[in-house]
C-alpha positions as CSV (number, residue, x, y, z in Angstrom):
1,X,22.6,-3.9,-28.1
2,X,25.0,-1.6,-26.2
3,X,24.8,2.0,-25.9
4,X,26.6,4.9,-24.9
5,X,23.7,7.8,-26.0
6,X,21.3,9.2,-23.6
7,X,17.6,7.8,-23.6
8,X,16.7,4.3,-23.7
9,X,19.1,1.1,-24.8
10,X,18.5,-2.4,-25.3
11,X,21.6,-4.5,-24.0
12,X,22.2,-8.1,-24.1
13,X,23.5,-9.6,-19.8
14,X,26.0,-12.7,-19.9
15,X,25.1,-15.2,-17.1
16,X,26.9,-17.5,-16.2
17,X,25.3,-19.8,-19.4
18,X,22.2,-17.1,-19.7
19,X,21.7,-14.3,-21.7
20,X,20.2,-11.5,-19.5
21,X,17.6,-9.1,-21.7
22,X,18.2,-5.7,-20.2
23,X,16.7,-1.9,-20.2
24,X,19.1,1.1,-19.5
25,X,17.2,4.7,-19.2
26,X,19.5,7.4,-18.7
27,X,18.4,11.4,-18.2
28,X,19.0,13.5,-20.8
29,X,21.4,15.6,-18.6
30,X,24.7,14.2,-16.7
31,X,23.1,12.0,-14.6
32,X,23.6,12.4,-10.8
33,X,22.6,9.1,-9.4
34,X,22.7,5.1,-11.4
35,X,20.7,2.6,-9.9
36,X,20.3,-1.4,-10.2
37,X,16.4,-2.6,-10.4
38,X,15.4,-5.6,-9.2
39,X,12.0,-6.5,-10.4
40,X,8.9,-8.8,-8.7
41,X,7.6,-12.1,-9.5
42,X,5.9,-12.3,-12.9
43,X,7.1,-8.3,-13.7
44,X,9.3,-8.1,-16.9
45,X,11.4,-4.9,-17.9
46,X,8.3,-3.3,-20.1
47,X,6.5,-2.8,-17.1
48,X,8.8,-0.4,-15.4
49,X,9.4,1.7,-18.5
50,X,7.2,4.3,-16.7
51,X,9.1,4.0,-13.5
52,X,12.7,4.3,-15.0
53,X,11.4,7.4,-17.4
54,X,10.1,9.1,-13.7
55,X,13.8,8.7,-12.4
56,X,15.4,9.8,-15.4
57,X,13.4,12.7,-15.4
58,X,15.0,13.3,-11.2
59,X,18.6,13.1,-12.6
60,X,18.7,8.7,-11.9
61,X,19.9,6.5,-14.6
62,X,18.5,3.0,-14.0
63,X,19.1,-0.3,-15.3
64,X,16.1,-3.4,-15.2
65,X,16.9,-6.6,-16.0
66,X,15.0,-9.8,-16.6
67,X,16.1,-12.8,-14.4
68,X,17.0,-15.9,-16.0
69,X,13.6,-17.6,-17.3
70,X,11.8,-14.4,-17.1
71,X,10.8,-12.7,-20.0
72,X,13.1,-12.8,-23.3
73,X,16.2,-13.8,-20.7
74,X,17.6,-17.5,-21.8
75,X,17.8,-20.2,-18.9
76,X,15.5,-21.0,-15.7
77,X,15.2,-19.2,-12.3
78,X,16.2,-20.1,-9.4
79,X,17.5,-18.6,-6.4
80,X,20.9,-19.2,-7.0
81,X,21.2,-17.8,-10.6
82,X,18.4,-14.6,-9.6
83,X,21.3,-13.7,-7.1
84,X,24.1,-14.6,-10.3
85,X,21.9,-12.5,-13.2
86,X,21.7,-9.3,-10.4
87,X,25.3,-9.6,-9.6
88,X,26.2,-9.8,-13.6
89,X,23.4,-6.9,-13.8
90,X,25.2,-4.8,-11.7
91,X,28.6,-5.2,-12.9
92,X,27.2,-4.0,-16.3
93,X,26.1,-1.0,-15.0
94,X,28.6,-0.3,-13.0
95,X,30.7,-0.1,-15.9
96,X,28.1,1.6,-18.1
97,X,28.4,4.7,-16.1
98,X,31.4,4.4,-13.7
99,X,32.7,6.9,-12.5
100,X,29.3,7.0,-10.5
101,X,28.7,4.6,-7.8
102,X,25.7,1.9,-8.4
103,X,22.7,1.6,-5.7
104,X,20.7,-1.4,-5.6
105,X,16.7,-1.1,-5.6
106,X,14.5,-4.4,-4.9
107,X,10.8,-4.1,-5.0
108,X,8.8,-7.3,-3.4
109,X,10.4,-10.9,-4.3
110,X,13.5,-8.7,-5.8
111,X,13.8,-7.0,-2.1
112,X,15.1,-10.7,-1.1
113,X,17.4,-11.0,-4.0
114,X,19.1,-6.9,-3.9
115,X,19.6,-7.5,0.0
116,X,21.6,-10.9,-0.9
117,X,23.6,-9.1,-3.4
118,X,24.8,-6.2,-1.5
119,X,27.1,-8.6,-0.1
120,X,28.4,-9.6,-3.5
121,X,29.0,-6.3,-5.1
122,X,30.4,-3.1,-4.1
123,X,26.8,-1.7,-3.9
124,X,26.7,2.3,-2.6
125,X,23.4,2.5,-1.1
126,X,20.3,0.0,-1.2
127,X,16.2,0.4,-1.2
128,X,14.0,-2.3,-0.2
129,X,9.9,-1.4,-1.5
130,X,7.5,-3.7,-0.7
131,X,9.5,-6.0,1.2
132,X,9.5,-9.2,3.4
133,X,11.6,-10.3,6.1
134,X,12.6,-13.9,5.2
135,X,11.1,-15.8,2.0
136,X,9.3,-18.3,4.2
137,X,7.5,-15.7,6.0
138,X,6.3,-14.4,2.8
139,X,4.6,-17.2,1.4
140,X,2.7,-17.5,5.3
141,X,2.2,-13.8,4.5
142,X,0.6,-15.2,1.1
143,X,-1.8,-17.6,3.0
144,X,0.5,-20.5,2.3
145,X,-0.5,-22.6,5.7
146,X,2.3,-22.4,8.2
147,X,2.5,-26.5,8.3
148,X,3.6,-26.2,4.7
149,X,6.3,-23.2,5.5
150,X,9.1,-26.4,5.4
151,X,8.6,-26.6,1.5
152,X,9.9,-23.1,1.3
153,X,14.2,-23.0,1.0
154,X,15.0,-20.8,3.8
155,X,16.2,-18.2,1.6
156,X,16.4,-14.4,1.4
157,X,16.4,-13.5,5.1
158,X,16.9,-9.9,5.1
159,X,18.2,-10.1,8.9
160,X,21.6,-11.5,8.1
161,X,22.3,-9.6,5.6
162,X,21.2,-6.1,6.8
163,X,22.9,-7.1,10.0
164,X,26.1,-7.6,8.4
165,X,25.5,-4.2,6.1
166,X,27.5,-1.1,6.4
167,X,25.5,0.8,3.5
168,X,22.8,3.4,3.7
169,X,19.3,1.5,3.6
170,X,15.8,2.5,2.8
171,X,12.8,1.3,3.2
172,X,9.9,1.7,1.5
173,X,6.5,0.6,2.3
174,X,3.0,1.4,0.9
175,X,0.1,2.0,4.1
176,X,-2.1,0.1,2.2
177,X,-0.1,-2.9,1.2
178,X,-2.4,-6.3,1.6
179,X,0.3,-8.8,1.2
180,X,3.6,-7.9,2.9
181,X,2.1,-5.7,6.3
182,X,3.9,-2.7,7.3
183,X,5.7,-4.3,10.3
184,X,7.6,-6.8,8.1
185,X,9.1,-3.0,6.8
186,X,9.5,-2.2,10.4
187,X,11.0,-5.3,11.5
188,X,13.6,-4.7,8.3
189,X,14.6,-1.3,10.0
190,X,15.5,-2.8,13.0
191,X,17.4,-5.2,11.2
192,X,19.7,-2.5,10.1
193,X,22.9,-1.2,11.9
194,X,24.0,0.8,9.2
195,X,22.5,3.9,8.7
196,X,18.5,3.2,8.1
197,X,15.3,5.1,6.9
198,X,11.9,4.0,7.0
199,X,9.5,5.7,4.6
200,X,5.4,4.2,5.3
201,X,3.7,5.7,1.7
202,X,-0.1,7.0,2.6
203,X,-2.3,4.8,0.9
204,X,-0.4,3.6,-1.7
205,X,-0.4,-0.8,-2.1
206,X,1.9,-3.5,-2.8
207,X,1.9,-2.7,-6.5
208,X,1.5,0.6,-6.9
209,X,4.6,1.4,-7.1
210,X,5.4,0.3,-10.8
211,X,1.8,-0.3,-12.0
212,X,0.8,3.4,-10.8
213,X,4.2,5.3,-10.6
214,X,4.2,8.9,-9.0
215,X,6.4,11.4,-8.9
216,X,5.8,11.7,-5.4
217,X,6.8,8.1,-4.3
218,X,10.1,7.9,-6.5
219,X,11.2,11.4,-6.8
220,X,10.6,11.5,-2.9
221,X,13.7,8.1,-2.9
222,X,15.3,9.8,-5.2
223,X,15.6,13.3,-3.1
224,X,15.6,11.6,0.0
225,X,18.7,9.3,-0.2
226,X,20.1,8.7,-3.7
227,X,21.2,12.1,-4.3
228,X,21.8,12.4,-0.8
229,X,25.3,13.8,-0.1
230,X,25.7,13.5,-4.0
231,X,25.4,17.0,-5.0
């Protein structure tokens, strides 16, 4: 269900065939910044309740959806229709609280999938957490053997489409993150040529971010570059 009140709302993503099962937090005040989530593999939108409350409470409203196949969301996944449900995702919000423009955050396999959609959508800024340069490089990244590296569809390689950006990027990456090293997160910034920040997190791993969010790693994206230039 659809709502227009502050707090939390249900809503209910057309997909192509799929029905999208969505989370909307807004602050309490006007926000000053709305932002598109793109989840991991195996996440579902409970588990970044915590997260979107953290960014509400900094002045983002933020919208995570399910892909198709994933959680109460109708349908299968695959690569194509991820790309499809974000795209829908983001038009949603975009009219949910237009007239504020609508960034796109991707943390680990969603980094692949919000990079593919900036060129789909009118997108105002995007943040890559967690991320990997090319799909195939993450599963050799995952200790799939190289030899096998042809099973995996050369997908979601960030290279072309931050090369062909002309939006803000961050990047964020934890110190301490065992499966995607910090110089895949350096090899995204250069990448870039738009304008491009690289943020390395002390200590933090590949899944803090949502499974132990701090104020200090989201309210530091938040101040950094959302509201940047906003206020």
């Amino acid at each position: 269900m659809e709502s227009a009140g502050s707090g939390t709302s249900r809503h209910a993503i057309p997909s192509g065939s799929n029905v999208l099962d969505a989370v909307l937090v807004r602050p309490q005040s006007t926000p000053q910044a709305s932002l598109l989530i793109c989840h991991g593999i195996g996440e579902t939108v409970e588990l970044w309740h915590r997260v979107q409350q953290l960014l509400a409470e900094n002045g983002v409203a933020s919208l995570v959806f399910d892909y198709s196949g994933y959680g109460c969301s109708s349908g299968f996944f695959t690569a194509s229709q991820a790309e499809q449900d974000a795209v829908a995702a983001f038009h949603l919000l975009e009219r949910l609280m237009a007239p504020l423009p609508v960034a796109i955050l991707g943390l680990s396999l969603g980094s692949g999938i919000a990079a593919a959609t900036i060129r789909k959508v009118p997108a105002h800024r995007l943040v890559l957490c967690a991320a990997f340069t090319s799909l195939r490089k993450a599963a050799v990244s995952v200790r799939i053997p190289k030899m096998f590296g042809f099973a995996v569809p050369p997908i979601w390689d960030a290279e072309e489409a931050l090369r062909d950006s002309t939006i803000p990027v961050l990047i964020v990456h934890g110190e301490k993150d065992r499966l995607f090293p910090v110089r895949m997160a350096k090899e995204l910034a250069g990448f870039c040529t738009s304008a491009c920040e690289l943020a390395i997190v002390p200590n933090a791993t590949h899944n803090d971010p949502f499974y132990r969010p701090q104020s200090s790693y989201w309210g530091e994206i938040v101040a950094r570059f959302l509201m940047k230039g906003e206020k």
